[in-house]
N, C-alpha and C positions, 0 to 999 in steps of 0.2 A: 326668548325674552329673558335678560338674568334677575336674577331672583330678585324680591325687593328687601332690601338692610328694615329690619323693625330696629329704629333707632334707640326705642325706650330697653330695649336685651342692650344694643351695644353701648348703652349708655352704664347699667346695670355692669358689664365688665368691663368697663374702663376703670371702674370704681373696686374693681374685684383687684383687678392689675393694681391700682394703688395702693389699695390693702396689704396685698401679700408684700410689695417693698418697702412698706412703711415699720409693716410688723416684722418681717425681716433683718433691716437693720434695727427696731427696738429690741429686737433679744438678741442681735448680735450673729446670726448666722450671716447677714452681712456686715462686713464691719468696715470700717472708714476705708476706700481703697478699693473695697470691693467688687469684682465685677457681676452686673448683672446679667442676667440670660437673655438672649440674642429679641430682638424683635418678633422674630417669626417664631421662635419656642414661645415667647407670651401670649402672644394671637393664639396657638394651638392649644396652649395649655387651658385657656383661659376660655377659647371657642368666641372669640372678638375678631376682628377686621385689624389689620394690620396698622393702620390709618388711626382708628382708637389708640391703638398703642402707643403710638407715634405722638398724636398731642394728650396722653397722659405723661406721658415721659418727657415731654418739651413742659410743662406746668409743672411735676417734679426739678428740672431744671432750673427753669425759671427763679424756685423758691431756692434754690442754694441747696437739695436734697442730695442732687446726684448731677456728676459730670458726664459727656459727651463728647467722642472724641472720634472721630473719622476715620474707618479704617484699623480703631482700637478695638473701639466697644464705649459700653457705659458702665459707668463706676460709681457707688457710695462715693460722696464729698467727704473729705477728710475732717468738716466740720457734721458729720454726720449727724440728720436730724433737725437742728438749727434750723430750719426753715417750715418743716412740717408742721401744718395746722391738725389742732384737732376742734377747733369752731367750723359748724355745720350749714352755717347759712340761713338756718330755715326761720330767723328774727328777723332778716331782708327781703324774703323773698317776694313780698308786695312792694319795695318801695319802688316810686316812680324814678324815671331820670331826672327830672325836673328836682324833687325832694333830695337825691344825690347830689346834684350839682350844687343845687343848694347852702347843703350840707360841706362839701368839697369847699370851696368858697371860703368857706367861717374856719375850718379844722385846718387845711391842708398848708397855707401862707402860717400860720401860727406853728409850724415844725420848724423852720429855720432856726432862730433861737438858737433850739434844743440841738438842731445837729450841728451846728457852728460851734455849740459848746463840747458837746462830748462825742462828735465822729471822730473814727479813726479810719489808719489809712487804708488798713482793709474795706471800710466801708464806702471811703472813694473809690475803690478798685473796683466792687461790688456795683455802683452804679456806673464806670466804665464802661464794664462789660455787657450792664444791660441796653448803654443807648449801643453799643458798637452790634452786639444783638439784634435788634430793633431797626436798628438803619440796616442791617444786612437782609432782613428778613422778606421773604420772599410771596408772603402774603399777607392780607391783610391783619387775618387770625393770628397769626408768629407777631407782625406788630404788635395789637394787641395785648398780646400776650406777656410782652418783655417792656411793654407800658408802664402795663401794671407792676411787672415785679422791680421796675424803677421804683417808681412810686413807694413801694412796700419796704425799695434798700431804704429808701429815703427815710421810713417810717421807722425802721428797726435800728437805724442811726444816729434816731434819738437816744439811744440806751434806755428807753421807758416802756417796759410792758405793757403796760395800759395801753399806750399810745398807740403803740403794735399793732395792741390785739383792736382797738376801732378801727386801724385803717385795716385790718383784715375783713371786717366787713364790708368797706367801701369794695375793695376788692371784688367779694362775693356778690354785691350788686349787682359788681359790673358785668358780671358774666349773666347775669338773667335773661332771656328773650328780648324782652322789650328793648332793652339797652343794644344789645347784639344790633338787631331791627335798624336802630335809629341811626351805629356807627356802618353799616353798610353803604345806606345811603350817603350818606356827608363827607366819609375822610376819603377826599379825592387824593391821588398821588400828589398834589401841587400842599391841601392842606397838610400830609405826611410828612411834608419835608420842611416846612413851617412848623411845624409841631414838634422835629428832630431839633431844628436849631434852638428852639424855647429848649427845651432842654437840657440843652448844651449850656447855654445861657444860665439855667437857674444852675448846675454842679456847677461853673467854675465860681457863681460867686460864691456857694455851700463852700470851696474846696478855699478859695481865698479869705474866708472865715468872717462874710460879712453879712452879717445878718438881716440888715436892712433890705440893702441889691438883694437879696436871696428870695428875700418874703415877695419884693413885687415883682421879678422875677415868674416865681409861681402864683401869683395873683393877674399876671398878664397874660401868662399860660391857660389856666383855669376859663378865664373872661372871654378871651379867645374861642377857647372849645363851647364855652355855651352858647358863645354868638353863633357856632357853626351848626349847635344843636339845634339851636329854639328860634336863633334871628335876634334877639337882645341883649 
């Protein structure tokens, strides 16, 4: 029988693995460019499951921390850091999905605006690559995953730290149990691809700099997902 993963240890070094690349590049012994050690050296070093590694490094990704490249390696992003949180979660970690959606709803249509006003074209390149991500992705978790860090270009697009730093929270909700729980059941491959086009839909009106199409755009998106959440 093979052994069984105590998931709360491999949860414990995935978090060890992000430590050491985060603090890494903060002092500079990696620096913009720089390659990181190979998968299987951080699983050993670190005495994690390879797999941990694997989606701490796609969630470093995700934030804009570090590139991935096939066959290359992984690399410090030349914007090194720029995307790395140091907010912990631990003020979300009770709220319901209901309370998020909620919340999503009122905050999330009231960013157009602000990234119609002050994105730039980096930042349309940024949520490019997250839905081209996203639609490439090959489970549900990588979905997911490259959801949220749409979402989050969307958020760091306003050029307003505050704004940022809330929807960094939204973020860390989302990743709690209960939320996990509820998107297993519901996002069928049919609502996936419904949910890629919304998407598409709210960047090009962001990129066409209309702020109105943008807001209900992501207010049709949002309405959408709760309907698939909750049924209303």
């Amino acid at each position: 029988m093979p052994p069984t993963v105590n998931r709360g240890l491999s949860r414990e070094g995935a978090l060890r693995v992000r430590e050491f690349i985060e603090n890494a590049v903060g002092d500079g012994s990696l620096p913009p460019g720089g390659r990181l050690p190979t998968e299987r050296e951080l699983a050993e070093r670190f005495a994690v499951p390879r797999n941990a590694v694997r989606k701490t490094l796609a969630q470093l990704e995700a934030e804009g921390s570090i590139t991935r490249h096939v066959g290359r390696g992984t690399f410090v992003a030349q914007a090194a850091g720029s995307g790395a949180r140091d907010y912990n979660g631990s003020g979300v970690s009770h709220t319901s999905p209901a309370e998020l959606m909620e919340a999503r709803l009122r905050l999330e249509p009231a960013l157009a605006e602000l990234i119609v006003t002050h994105a730039t074209p980096a930042d349309f390149e940024r949520m490019e690559v997250c839905m081209d991500r996203a639609e490439r992705a090959s489970t549900l978790d990588e979905f997911e995953l490259w959801d949220a860090a749409l979402h989050e270009a969307m958020a760091g697009a306003t050029h307003n730290n505050f704004v940022a730093r809330v929807l960094e929270m939204v973020t860390s909700a989302r990743q709690q149990a209960e939320w996990g729980k509820l998107k297993d059941r519901i996002v069928t491959p049919e609502r996936r691809l419904q949910y890629q086009d919304e998407h598409r839909a709210i960047v090009a009106a962001l990129k066409a700099r209309d702020a109105e199409q943008a807001r209900q755009a992501i207010l049709t998106h949002l309405q959408h997902a709760r309907r698939n959440l909750f049924g209303y």
